[in-house]
C-alpha positions in Angstrom: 74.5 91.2 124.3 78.0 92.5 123.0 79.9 94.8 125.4 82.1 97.4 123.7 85.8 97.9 124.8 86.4 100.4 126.6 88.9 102.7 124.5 92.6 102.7 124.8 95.0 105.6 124.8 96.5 104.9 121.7 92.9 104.7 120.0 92.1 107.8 121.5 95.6 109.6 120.3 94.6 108.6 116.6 91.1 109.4 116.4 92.1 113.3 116.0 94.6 112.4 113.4 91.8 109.6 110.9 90.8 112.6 108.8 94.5 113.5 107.5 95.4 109.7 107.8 92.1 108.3 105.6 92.9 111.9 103.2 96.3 111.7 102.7 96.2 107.8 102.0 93.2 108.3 99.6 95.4 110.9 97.7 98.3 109.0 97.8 96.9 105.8 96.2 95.0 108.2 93.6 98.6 109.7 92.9 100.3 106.3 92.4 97.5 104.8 90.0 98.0 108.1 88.4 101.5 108.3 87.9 101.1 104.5 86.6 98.5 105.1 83.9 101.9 108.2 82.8 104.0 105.9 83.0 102.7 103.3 80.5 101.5 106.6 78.1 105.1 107.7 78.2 106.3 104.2 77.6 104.0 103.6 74.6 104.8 106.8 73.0 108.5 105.7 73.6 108.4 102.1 72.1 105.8 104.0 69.1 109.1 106.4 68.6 111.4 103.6 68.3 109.3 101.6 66.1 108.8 104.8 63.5 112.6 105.4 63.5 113.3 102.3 63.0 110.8 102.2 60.1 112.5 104.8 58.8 116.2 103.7 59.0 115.3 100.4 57.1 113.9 103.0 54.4 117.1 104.6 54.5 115.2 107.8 54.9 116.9 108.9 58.2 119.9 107.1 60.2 120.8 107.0 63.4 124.2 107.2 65.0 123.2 104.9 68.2 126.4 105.3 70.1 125.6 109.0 70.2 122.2 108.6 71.3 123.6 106.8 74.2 126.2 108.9 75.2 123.8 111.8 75.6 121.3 110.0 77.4 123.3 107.8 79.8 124.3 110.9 82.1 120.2 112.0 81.8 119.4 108.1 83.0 122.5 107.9 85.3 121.2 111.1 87.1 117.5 110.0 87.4 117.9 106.5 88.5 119.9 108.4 91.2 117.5 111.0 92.4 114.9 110.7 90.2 112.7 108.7 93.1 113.5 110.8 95.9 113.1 114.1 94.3 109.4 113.2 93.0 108.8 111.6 96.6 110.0 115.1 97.8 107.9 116.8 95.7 104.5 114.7 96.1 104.9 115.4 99.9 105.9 119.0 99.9 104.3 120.6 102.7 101.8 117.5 103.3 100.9 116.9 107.2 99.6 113.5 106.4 102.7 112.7 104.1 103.6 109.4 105.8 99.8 108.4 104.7 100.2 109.6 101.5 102.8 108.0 100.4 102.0 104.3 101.9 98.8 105.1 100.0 100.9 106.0 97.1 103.0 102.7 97.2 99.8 100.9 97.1 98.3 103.0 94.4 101.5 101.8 92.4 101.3 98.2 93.1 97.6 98.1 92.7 95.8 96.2 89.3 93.4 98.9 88.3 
């Protein structure tokens, strides 16, 4: 016959909180498969963009001053490599009591191979 533990303070401090812990993780990992399955939409449409313009420079229907290009973007990309991650972090978490759940849940959700 099995005898069962007898519980210990920190298991009984953490019972109260396995609803917002199991939700918030849940959510979180929901939100990071999410954002993944964005992410490659937004990258095909991008590399699908490319690929049309540069169909269309080598028809010398349109062409495309590069450097420009670049030079308006790079402050964009600059800016968003910058605070890009902690701004959507901030946002995902806004007013969230279990956001320490949700976003280990979300760091799985964007390392997981669904």
């Amino acid at each position: 016959m099995l005898s069962s533990a007898p519980p210990t303070p920190l298991a009984d401090a953490l019972r109260p909180l396995l609803p917002d812990l199991s939700v918030g993780g849940l959510l979180g990992f929901a939100t990071g498969v999410a954002l993944r399955h964005i992410g490659r939409v937004a990258l095909i449409v991008l590399g699908t963009l490319f690929v049309v313009l540069q169909l269309l420079a080598a028809l010398d229907l349109v062409t495309v001053n590069w450097l420009r290009l670049q030079a308006l973007t790079e402050p964009w990309l600059r800016q968003g490599q910058e605070q890009g991650g902690a701004w959507l972090l901030r946002v995902l978490t806004a007013n969230l009591p279990f956001a320490g759940a949700f976003t280990a849940g979300l760091l799985l959700g964007l390392r997981a191979r669904v």
